[in-house]
N, C-alpha and C positions, 0 to 999 in steps of 0.2 A: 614476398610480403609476409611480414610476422602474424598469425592467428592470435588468438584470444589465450589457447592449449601453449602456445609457446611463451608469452608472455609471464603466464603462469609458472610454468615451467622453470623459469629462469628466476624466479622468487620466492618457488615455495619452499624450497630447501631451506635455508637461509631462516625464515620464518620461523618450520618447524622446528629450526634447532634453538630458537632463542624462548619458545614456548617450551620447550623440552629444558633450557637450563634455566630457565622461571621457577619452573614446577620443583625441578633437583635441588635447585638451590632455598628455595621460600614457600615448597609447598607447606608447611607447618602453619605458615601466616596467615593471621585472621582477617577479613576482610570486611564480613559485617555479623550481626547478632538478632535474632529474633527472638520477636516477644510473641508472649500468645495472644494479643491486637492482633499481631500482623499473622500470624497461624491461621488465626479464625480470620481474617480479615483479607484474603487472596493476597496475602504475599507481598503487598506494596509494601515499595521500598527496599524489600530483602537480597544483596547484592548477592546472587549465587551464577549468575549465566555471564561469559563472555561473548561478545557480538564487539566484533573490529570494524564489521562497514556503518554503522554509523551510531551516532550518541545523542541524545537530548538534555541539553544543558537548559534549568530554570529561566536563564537571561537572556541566552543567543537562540534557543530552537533547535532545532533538525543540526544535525553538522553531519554531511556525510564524509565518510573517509579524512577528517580532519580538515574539511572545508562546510561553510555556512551554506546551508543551501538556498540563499540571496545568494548568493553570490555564484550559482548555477542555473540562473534562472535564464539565461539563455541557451543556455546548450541542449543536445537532446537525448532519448531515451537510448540512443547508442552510446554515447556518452556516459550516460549515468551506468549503465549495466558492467561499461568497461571499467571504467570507477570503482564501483561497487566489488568484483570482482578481484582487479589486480593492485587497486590502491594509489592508484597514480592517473589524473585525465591521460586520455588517448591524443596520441599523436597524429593527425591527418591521415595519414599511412595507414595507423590502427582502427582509425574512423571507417576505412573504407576495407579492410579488412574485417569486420565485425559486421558491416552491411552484408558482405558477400558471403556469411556465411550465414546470415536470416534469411537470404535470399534462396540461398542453398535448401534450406529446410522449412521455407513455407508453406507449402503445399500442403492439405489438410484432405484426408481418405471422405471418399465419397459416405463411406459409411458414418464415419461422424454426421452430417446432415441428415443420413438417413434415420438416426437415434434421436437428433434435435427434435426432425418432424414428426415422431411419431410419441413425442410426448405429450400429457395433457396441455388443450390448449391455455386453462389456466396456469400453467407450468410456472412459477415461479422462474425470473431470469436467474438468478445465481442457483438456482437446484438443475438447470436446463446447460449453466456453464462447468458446473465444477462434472458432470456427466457426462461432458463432451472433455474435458481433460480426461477421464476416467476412460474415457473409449479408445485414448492414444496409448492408453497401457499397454497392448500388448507388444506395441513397439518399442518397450523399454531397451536399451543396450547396456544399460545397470544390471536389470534384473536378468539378461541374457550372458552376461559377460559372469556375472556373481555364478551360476547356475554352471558356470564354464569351468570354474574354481580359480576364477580371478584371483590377484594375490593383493592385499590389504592397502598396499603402498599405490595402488595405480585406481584402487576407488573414485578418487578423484577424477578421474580422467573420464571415466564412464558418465561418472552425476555431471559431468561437463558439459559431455556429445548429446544428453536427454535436455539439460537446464536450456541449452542453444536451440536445440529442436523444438523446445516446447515452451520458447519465451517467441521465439517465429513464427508459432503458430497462433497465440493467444489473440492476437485482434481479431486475424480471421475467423477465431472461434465466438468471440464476443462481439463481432460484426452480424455474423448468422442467426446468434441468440437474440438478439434485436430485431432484425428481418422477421423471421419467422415469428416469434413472440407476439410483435405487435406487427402485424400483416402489415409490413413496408415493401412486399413485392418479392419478386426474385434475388436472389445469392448473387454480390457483386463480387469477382472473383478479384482473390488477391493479384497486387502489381508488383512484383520483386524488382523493376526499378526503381518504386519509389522507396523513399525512408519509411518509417516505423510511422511514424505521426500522421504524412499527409495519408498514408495506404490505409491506416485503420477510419481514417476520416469519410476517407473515398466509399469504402465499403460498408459503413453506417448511412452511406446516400447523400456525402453533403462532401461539393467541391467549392466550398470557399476557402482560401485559404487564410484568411481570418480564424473561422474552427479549426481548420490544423493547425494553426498556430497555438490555439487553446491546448487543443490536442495535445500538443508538447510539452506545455507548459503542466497540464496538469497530471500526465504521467513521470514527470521529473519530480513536480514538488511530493506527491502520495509515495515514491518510491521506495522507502525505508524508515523505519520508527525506532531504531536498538531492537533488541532480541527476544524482549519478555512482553510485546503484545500478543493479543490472542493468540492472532495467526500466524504471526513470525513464532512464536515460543511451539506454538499445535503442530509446524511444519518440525521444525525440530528434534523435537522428540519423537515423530512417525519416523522421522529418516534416521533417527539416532538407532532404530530396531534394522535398519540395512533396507527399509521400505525405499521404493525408489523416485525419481521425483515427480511423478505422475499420481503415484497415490501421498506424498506428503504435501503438494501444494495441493494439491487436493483436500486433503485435511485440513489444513490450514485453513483456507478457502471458508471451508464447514462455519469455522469462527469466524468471520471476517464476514458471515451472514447475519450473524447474533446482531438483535436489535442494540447493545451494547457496545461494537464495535463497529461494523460499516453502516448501518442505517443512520447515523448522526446529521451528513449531509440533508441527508431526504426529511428530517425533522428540523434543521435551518430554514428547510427552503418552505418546507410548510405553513413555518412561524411566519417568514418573512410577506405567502400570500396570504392567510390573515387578517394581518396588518392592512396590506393594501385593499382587502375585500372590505374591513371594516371602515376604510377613508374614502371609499366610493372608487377605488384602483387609482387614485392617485395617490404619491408619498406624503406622509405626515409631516407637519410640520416639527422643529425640535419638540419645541412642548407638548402637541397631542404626542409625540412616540412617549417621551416622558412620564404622560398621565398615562398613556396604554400600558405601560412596563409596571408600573407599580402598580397596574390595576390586578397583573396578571398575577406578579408576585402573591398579593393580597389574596389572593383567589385558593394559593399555594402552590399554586405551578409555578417551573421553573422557564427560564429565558431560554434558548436552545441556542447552542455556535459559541458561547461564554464561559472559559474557564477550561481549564487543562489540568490533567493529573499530574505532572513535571511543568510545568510551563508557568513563570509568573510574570510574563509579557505580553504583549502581541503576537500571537504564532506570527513568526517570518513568512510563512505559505500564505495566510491572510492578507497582509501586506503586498504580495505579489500580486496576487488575484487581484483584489484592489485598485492597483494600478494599472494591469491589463484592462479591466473594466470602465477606469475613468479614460482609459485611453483609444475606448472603439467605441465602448455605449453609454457615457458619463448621463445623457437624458432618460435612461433607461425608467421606469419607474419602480422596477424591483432594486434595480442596481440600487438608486437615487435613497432609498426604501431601506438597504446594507446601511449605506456611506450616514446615514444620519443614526442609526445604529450604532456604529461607531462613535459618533462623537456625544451619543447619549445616555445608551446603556450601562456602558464602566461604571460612573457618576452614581448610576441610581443602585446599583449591584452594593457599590461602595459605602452610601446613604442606608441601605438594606442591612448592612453588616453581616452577611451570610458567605460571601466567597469568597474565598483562598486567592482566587484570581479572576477578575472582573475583565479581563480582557478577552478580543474576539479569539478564538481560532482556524485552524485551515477550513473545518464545517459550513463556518459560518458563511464563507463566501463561495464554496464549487459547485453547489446546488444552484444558481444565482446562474452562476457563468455557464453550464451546460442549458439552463434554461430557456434563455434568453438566444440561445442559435437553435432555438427549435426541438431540442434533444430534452420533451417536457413529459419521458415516462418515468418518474421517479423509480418505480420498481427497476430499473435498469441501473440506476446508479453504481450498487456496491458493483455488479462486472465491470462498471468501466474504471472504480476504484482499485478490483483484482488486477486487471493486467498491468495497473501501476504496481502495485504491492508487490507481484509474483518476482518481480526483478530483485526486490531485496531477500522476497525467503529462497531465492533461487540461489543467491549469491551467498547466502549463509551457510548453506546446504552444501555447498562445493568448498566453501572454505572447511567447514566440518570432516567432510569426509577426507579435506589434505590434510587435514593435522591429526586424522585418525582420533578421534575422540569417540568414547566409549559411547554404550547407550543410556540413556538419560532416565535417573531410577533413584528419586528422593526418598529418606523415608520417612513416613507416616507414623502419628502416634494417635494412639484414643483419649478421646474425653476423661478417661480415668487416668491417663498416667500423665496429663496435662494436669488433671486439679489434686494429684498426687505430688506433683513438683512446687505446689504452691500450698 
């Protein structure tokens, strides 16, 4: 049976040389141009970073590996990671192949838990997750193999044996950060029979298989953004210094806690009870939502789940959610509470004249769908956003280290030699 290592294997060469006669033949070639908006202004827009596992296009969304990720919304996080990875879906063979080797490396050292529980109990969940990656460090085989005087060409292969180890481990770790966090009882021990989805389900306490269903759905859609979000760009540049992948998803991580980055769900879902607190917990009708949204606007606050910095559609991940939702809890009152969101909010955004893009995105709806199966600690969200995430900067970090790209070192100018240029 072909591994994940061998698949690789048999395409990275190939790759490497055609980025290798890119660069010989067109490195001279301009690609884009900054102004000093975008200097002062974090760099939107500024085409400098290449990311192959996936793109954001204005009009279609998400596209991983050159497919829409509609159009992956059944498959699962073994799938995606193979995807992501080698560039091509897995083959049944590879499916079962890539289980057996998360199965191999799930097991999580007692000592991790023993770190979990002896943190404060108001321990923040993503300070309590990204510390329990932090604890698997010393079992890097990057930073042992480097230390061995690895030779440059087979990096790859090391951030490989760590990305697999510690994409196997990540539910069970963000299983226990739950338990313990919010006193749900004892440690449900990982099942390496089961897939990735139903097992991280089981071990958050809930065997419906409706929630793993979710489960699946919503570590497939979170699973990659292109290169230059917080966390995917913050993992990057850690690992681009030879850090290994336990301290760069780690890092990463760090961003993907910023109220700016993963907390956006947990401010949807807010909005959305609100709403219902303020209609006596049942859903507005179109017009009260109407009159609420413009009251809110008025107020000078903003609408939350509305509007994308690349996107001027409907996020595709919206959409999905969406339809899972009308398809198990359509009477829901939150849900019911979304769905008239949608067909109201755009309209009055649009009426407003203030956004770029009045439409929902992924936010709008994953607070909503964890909620409604019980799973209502919002401070838990961004970890269960991470172990979706960790797949794509996991996957970028190995493609990096096969194509041997240097370490990541812009440079900088001062306010003086900025207003000296002009």
């Amino acid at each position: 049976m072909a591994t994940l290592k061998d698949a690789l294997a048999s395409r990275l060469p190939a790759r490497f040389e055609e980025i290798r006669n890119l660069v010989k033949e067109h490195g001279d070639t301009v690609i884009s141009e900054v102004t000093i908006a975008q200097a002062y202004g974090g760099q939107r827009g500024v085409k400098s970073l290449v990311c192959d596992t996936s793109l954001v296009e204005p009009d279609k969304g998400l596209i991983v590996r050159g497919i829409p990720i509609i159009e992956l919304t059944d498959r699962t996080p073994e799938d995606i990671f193979y995807l992501l990875c080698v560039g091509e879906l897995p083959s049944d063979e590879d499916v079962e192949g890539i289980k057996q080797e998360f199965a191999a490396h799930c097991d999580v050292p007692d000592h991790l838990f023993d770190v979990l529980r002896a943190m404060p109990a108001d321990a923040h969940p993503m300070d309590m997750f990204i510390t329990g990656i932090l604890a698997l460090q010393n079992g890097s085989v990057f930073a042992q193999r480097y230390n061995e005087g690895m030779k440059k060409d087979v990096y790859w292969e090391a951030a490989l044996e760590d990305s697999i180890s510690l994409m196997a481990k990540l539910p069970s770790i963000a299983a226990a950060v739950y338990r313990i966090r919010f006193n749900k009882g004892d440690l449900i021990p990982s099942d390496p029979s089961l897939d990735m989805s139903t097992n991280f389900a089981r071990m958050l306490g809930q065997d419906d298989p409706e929630f793993a269903d979710l489960v699946r759905l919503y570590l497939v859609l979170h699973c990659d953004h292109e290169g230059g979000n917080v966390s995917a760009y913050t993992s990057h540049v850690v690992a681009s210094a030879l850090s290994d992948p336990y301290y760069s998803v780690a890092a990463g991580l760090c961003g993907l806690a910023g109220p700016l980055h993963g907390l956006a769900n947990q401010e949807c879902l807010k909005f959305l009870i609100e709403i219902l607190d303020r209609f006596g917990g049942k859903a507005p009708t179109a017009d009260e939502l109407k009159e609420y949204t413009w009251e809110v606007l008025n107020s000078g606050r903003v609408v939350p789940g509305f509007g994308h910095a690349v996107l001027r559609e409907t996020d595709p991940r919206y959409t999905a959610q969406w339809e899972f939702g009308k398809a198990h809890f359509p009477d829901d009152e939150l849900f019911k509470t979304m769905s008239t969101g949608f067909e109201v909010i755009p309209h009055v955004l649009i009426e407003h004249g203030k956004a770029k893009n009045p439409w929902p995105n992924v936010d709008a709806a994953s607070g909503t769908m964890l909620y409604h199966y019980g799973l209502t600690e919002m401070l838990y969200y961004t970890v269960f956003f991470s172990v979706s995430r960790a797949m794509g900067i996991l996957s970028q970090l190995i493609t990096s280290r096969a194509m041997m790209e240097p370490i990541t070192r812009p440079k900088s100018v001062t306010t003086e030699w900025m207003k000296a240029q002009v």
